[in-house]
C-alpha positions in Angstrom: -175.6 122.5 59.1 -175.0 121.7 55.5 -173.7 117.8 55.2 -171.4 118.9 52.9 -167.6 118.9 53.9 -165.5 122.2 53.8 -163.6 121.4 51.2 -166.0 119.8 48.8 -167.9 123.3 49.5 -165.1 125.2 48.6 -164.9 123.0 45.3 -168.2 124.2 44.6 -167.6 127.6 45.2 -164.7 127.6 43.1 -166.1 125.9 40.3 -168.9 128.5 40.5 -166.6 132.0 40.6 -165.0 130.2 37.6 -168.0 129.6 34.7 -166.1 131.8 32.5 -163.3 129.4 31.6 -162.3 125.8 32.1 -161.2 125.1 35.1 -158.5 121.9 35.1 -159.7 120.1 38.0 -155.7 119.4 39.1 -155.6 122.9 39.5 -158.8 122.9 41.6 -157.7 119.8 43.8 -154.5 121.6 44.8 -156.6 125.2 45.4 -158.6 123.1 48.2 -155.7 120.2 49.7 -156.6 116.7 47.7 -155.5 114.5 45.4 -157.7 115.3 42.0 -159.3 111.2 42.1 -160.0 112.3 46.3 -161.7 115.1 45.2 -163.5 113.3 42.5 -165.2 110.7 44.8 -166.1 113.1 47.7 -167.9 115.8 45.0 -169.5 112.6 43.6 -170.3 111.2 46.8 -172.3 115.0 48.0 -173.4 116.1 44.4 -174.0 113.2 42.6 -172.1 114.1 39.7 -168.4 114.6 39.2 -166.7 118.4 39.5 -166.0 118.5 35.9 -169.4 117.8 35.0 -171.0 119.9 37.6 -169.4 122.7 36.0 -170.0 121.6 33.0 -173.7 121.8 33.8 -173.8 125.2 35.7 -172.1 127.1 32.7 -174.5 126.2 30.7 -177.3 127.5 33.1 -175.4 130.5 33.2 -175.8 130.5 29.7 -179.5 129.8 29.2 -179.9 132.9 31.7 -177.6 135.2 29.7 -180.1 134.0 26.5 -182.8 134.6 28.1 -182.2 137.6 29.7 -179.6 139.8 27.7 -179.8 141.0 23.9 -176.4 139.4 23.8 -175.5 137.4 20.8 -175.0 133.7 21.0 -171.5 134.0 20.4 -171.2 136.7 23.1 -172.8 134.4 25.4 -170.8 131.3 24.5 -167.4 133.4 24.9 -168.2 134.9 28.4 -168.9 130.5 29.5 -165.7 129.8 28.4 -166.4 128.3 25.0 -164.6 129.1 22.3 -166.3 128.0 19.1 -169.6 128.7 18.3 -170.2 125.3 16.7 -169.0 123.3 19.7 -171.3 125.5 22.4 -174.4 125.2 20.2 -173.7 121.0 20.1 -173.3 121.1 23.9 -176.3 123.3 24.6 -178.4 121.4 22.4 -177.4 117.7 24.1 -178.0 119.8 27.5 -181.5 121.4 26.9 -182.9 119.8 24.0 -182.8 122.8 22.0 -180.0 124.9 20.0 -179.4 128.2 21.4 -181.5 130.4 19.5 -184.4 128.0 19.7 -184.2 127.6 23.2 -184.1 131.6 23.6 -186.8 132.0 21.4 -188.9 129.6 23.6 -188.2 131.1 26.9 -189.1 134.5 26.0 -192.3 133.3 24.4 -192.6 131.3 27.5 -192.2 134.6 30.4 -194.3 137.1 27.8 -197.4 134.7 28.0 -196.8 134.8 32.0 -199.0 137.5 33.9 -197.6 140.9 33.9 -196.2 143.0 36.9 -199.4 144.7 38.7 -199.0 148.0 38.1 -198.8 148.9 41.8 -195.0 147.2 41.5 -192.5 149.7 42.6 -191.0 151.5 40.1 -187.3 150.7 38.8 -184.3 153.1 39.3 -180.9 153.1 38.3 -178.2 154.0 40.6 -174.2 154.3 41.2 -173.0 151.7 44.1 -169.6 152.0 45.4 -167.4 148.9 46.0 -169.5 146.3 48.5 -169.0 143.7 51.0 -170.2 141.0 52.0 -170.0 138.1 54.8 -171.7 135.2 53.2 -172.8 131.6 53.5 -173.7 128.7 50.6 -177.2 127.4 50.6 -178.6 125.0 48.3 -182.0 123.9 47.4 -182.2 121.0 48.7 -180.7 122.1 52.4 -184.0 122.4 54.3 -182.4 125.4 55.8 -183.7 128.9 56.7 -182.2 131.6 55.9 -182.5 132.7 59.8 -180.6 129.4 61.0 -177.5 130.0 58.7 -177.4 133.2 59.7 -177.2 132.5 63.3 -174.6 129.3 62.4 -172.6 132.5 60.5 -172.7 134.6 63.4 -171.3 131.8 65.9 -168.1 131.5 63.5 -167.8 135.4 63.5 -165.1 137.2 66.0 -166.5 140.2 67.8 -164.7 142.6 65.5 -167.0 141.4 62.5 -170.1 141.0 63.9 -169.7 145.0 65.0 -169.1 146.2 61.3 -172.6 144.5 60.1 -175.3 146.6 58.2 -177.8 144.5 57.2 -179.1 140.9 56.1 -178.2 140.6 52.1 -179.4 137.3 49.9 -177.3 136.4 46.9 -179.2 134.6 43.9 -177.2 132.9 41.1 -180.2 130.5 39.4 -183.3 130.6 37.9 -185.6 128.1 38.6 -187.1 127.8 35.3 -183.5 126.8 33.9 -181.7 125.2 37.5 -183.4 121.9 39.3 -184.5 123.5 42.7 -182.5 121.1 44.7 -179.4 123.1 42.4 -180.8 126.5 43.2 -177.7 128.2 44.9 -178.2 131.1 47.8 -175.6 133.0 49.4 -177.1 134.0 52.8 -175.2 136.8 54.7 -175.0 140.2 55.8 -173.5 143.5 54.1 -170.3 145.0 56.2 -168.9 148.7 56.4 -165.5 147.4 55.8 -164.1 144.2 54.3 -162.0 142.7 57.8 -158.5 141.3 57.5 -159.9 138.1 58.8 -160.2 135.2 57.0 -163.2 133.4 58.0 -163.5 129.4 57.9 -165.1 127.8 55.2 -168.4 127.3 54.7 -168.4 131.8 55.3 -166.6 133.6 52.1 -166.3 137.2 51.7 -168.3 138.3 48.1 -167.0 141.7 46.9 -169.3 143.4 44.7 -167.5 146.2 42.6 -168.0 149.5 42.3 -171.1 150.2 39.3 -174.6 150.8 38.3 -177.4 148.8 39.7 -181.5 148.5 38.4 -183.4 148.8 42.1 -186.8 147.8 43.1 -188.5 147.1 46.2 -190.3 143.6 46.9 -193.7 143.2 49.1 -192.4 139.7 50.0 -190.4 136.8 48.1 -192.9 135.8 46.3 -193.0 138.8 44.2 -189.1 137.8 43.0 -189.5 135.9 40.0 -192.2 138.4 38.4 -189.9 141.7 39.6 -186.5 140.1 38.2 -188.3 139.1 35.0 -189.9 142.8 34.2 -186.1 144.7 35.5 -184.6 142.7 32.8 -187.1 141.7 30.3 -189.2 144.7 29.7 -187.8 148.0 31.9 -184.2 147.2 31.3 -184.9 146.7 27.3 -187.2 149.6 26.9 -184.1 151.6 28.1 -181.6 150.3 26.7 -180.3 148.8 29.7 -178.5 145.6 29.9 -178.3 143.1 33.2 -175.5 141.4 34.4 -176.6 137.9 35.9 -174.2 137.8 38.5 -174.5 139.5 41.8 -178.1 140.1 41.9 -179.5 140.0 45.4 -181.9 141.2 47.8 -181.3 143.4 50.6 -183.2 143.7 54.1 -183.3 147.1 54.6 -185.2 146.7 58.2 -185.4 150.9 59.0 -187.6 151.3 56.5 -190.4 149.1 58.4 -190.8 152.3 61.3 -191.9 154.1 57.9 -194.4 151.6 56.7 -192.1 150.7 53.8 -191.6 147.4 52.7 -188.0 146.5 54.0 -187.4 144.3 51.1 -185.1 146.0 48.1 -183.8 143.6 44.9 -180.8 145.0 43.2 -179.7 143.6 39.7 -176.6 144.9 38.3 -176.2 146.3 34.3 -173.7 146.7 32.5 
C-alpha cells in the first residue's frame, strides 16, 4: 500500500486534526514514539518538506478555502488557523499565495462565478439534522496511484470480524480543493460508515473519524465528476442565498448502494454548516 511508514502517517494525521493551533513538533514526536530531529528526517524523507512546514502549508489551504467559501471575515479566518494577529497572517498568506487575503478572495470568487453553472437538472439541496457518526477510515493522497476499491479491501484485511459486521456503507472523506491544494497533496479518507463506534483500536494507517451530532447541506451526485461543480453551488450560491454557512471540514460523499434497485443515483455529498 501507501510507502509511507505508520508513524510518519500518523504525523500527518496529526498535524492535519490540528490546523487550528500550532502544534510544537516535541509534542508531536512524543504523540507518535521518535526523537523530534527522527521525525524530522523521515517526514522530510516521504513529504519532501519538514512537519513544521507541512503544516504550515496546509493551514493556510484551510484558510484560502474558508475565504473562499464562507462570508467569514479575515480575521475570523486567521483565528480559527491558529493565527493570532491579523497583520502576521495576512504577511504569511501573501508570501504563500502571492496575494493578501482579501485579494486572493476576491480573485477566487470572480474566478468560480465565470465557471459554468450547475445544470438545472442538479438535485436539489436539503438541509437536515445528523446524529453523532462513525467512521472506519484510511489516508489517501494524490499522488498514491490507489483506488479507492483497493484500500478498502487492504482496510478490510486489518478489520476483526466484529467490525466488519457493524458496516453500513462506503463513505469518502474530502479535506482539499484542488484549485487551492497541488493534486499530489489532495488528501482522501477512504472508509466505511459503522452502526457503532467499536472498542477496538485499529492499526495505523485505519483511524476512526467521528463526525458530531449537527446540520448537514445534502445533494446527490450522477458520478464524481459532478463534485467540484455541486460543492461549489452548496456553498457558493444555495448556502448564501439562505443564509447558510459551510463548515470545511468533514464534507464527504456517501455510497448509498440501495438506492441503485430504485434507479437512483447511489452517490449522496454531505457538507456540514454551521
Amino acid at each position: 500500500m501507501d510507502c509511507r511508514e505508520f508513524d510518519v502517517a500518523a504525523t500527518e494525521v496529526i498535524l492535519h486534526e490540528h490546523t487550528n493551533e500550532l502544534m510544537p513538533m516535541t509534542m508531536v514526536a512524543r504523540q507518535v514514539g521518535l526523537s523530534t530531529s527522527h521525525l524530522r528526517r523521515k517526514f522530510k524523507q516521504s513529504f519532501g518538506v519538514t512537519p513544521t512546514d507541512y503544516h504550515a502549508t496546509i493551514r493556510l489551504d484551510r484558510a484560502a478555502m474558508l475565504l473562499i467559501y464562507t462570508r467569514k471575515s479575515i480575521m475570523e479566518v486567521a483565528l480559527e488557523c491558529g493565527y493570532q494577529d491579523h497583520a502576521a497572517f495576512s504577511r504569511v498568506f501573501r508570501r504563500h499565495f502571492d496575494l493578501s487575503p482579501r485579494a486572493y478572495r476576491e480573485q477566487m470568487r470572480n474566478t468560480l462565478s465565470a465557471l459554468p453553472r450547475v445544470p438545472d437538472a442538479t438535485p436539489h439541496v436539503e438541509v437536515r439534522e445528523n446524529e453523532e457518526e462513525y467512521y472506519l477510515v484510511i489516508r489517501d493522497f494524490g499522488d498514491s496511484g490507489l483506488s479507492e476499491e483497493s484500500l478498502r479491501q487492504h482496510l478490510l484485511t486489518l478489520c476483526p470480524q466484529r467490525a466488519k459486521e457493524s458496516i453500513l456503507e462506503s463513505v469518502c472523506f474530502l479535506y482539499d480543493d484542488p484549485r487551492v491544494t497541488p493534486a499530489h497533496r489532495v488528501r482522501k479518507d477512504i472508509g466505511y460508515r459503522m452502526a457503532r463506534r467499536e472498542t477496538w483500536h485499529p492499526p495505523l494507517p485505519l483511524r476512526w473519524v467521528t463526525v458530531p451530532a449537527g446540520r448537514c447541506m445534502s445533494t446527490r451526485l450522477n458520478s464524481w465528476k459532478d463534485y467540484e461543480a455541486a460543492f461549489q453551488h452548496m456553498a457558493l450560491n444555495w448556502a448564501m442565498m439562505n443564509d447558510e454557512q459551510v463548515r470545511v471540514d468533514h464534507s464527504r460523499v456517501l455510497y448509498r448502494e440501495g438506492r441503485r434497485d430504485a434507479g437512483l443515483s447511489s452517490m449522496e455529498l454531505l457538507v456540514p454548516v454551521e
